[in-house]
C-alpha positions as a Markdown table, in Angstrom:
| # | Residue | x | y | z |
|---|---|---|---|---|
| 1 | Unk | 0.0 | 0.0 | 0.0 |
| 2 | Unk | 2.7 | 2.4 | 0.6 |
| 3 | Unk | 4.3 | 2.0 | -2.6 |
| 4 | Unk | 0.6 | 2.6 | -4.1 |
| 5 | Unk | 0.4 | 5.6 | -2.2 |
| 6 | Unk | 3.5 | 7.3 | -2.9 |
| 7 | Unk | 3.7 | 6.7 | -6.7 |
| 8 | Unk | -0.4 | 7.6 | -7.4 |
| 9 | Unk | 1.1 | 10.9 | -5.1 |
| 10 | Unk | 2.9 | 11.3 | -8.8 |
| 11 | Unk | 0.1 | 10.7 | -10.6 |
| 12 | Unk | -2.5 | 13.1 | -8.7 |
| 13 | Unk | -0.1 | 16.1 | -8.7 |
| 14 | Unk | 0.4 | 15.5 | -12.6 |
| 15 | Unk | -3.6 | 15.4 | -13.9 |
| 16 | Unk | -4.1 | 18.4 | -11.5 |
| 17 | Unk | -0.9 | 20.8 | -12.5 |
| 18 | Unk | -1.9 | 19.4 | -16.6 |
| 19 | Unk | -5.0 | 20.3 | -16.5 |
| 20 | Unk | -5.3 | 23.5 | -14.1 |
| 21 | Unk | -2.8 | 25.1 | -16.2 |
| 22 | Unk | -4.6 | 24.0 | -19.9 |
| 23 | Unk | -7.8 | 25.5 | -18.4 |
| 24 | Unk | -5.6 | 27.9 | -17.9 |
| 25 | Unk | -4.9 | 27.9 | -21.6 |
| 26 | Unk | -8.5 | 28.3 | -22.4 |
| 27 | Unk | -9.3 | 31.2 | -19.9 |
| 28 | Unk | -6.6 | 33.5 | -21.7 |
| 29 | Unk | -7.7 | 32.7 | -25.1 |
| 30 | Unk | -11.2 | 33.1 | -23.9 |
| 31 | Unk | -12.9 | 30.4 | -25.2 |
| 32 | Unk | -15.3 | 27.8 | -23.6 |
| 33 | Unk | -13.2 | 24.8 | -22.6 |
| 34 | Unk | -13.8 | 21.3 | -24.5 |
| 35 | Unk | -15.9 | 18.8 | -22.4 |
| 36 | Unk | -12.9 | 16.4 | -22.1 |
| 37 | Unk | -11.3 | 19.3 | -19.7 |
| 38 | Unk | -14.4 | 18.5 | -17.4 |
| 39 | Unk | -13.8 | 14.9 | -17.6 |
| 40 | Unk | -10.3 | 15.3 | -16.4 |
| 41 | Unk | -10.8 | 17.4 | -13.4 |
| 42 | Unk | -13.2 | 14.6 | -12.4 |
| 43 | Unk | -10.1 | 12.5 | -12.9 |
| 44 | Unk | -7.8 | 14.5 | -11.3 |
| 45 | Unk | -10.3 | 15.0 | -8.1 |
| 46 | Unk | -11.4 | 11.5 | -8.2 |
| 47 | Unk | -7.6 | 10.8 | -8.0 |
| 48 | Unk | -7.5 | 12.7 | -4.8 |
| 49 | Unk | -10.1 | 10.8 | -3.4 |
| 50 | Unk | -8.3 | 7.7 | -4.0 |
| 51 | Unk | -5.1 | 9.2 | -2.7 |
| 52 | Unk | -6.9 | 10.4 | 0.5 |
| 53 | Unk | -8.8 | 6.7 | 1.3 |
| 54 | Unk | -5.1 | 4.9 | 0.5 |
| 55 | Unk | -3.6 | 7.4 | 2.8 |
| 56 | Unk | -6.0 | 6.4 | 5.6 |
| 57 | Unk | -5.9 | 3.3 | 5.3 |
| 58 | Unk | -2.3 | 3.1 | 5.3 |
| 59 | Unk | -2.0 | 5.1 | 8.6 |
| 60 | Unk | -4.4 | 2.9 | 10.0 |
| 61 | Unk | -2.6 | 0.1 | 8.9 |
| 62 | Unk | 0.7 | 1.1 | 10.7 |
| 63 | Unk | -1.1 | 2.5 | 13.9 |
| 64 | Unk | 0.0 | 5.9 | 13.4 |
| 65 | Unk | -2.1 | 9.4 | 14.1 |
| 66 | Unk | -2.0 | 11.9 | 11.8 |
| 67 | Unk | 0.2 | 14.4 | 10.9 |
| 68 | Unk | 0.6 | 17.3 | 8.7 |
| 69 | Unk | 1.0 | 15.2 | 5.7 |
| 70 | Unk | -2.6 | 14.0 | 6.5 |
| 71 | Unk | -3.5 | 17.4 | 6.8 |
| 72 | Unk | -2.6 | 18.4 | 3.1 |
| 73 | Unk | -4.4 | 15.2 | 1.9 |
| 74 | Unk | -7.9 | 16.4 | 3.6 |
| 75 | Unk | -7.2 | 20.5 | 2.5 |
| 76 | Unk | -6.7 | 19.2 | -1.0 |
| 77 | Unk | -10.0 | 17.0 | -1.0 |
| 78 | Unk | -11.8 | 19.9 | 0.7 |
| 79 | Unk | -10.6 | 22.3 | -1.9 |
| 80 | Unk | -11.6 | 19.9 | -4.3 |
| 81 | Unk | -15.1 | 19.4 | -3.4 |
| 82 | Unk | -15.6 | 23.0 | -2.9 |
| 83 | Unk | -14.7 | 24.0 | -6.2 |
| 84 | Unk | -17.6 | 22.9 | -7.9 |
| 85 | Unk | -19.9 | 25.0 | -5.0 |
| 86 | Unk | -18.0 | 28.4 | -6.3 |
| 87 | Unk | -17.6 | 27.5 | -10.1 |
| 88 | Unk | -20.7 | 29.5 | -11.1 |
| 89 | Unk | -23.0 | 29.7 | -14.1 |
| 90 | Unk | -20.9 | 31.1 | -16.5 |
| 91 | Unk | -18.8 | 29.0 | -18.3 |
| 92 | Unk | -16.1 | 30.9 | -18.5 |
| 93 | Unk | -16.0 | 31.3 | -14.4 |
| 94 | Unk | -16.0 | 28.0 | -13.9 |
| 95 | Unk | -13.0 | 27.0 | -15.9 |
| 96 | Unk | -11.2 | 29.6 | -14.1 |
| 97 | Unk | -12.7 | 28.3 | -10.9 |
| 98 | Unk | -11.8 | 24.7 | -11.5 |
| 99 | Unk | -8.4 | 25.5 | -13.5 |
| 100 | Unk | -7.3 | 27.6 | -10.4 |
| 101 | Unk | -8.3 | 24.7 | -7.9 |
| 102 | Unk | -6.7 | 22.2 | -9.9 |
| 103 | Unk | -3.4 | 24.2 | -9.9 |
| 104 | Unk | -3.8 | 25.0 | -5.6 |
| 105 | Unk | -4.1 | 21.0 | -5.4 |
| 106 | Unk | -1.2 | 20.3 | -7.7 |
| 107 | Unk | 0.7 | 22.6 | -5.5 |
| 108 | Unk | -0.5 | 20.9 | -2.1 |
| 109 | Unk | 0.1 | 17.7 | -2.9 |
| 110 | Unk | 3.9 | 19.0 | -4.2 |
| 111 | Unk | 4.0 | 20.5 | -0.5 |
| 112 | Unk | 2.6 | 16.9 | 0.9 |
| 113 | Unk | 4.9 | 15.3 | -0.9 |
| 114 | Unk | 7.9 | 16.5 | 0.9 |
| 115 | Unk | 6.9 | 16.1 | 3.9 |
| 116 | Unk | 6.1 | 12.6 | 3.5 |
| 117 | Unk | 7.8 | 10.4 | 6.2 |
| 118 | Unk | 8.7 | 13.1 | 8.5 |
């Protein structure tokens, strides 16, 4: 399970940074965003969600409490959720919304990352 854990870390920082900053991409040129940049924030949330339960179960697997590693995991999964709350009507809004999230969980899970194992 740890290996699991800390290579899917790779994989969930990855989909997020990609496709926060190719929403990105579409904010600046101001067009609508394709519906397979929807599909990957799914992925890239549902990958947190995956990272967060292996987490847990892994700490509960070695007896430990939690620490500020854990802490990153549940802010990022918090963020996550709440983006689609404050993503809006407008089209535009919401890919900047989701694109900036995506980017802020990237980033988290960088900072999680290195202090993994403390």
């Amino acid at each position: 399970m740890r290996a699991f854990h800390g290579w899917f870390a790779y994989v969930v920082i990855a989909l997020n940074l990609g496709v926060g900053l190719w929403g990105l991409v579409w904010v600046r040129r101001r067009m609508s965003a394709p519906r397979s940049f929807l599909a990957l924030v799914l992925a890239g949330q549902s990958a947190v969600a995956v990272q967060v339960v292996t987490g847990v179960a892994y700490m509960r697997q070695l007896g430990q409490e939690p620490g500020f590693h854990s802490f990153y995991g549940f802010v990022i999964l918090i963020a996550a959720i709440l983006s689609w709350a404050f993503r809006g009507e407008d089209p535009r809004r919401a890919v900047t919304v989701l694109s900036v999230v995506a980017l802020f969980i990237g980033a988290v899970a960088i900072r999680g990352l290195s202090v993994a194992g403390r």
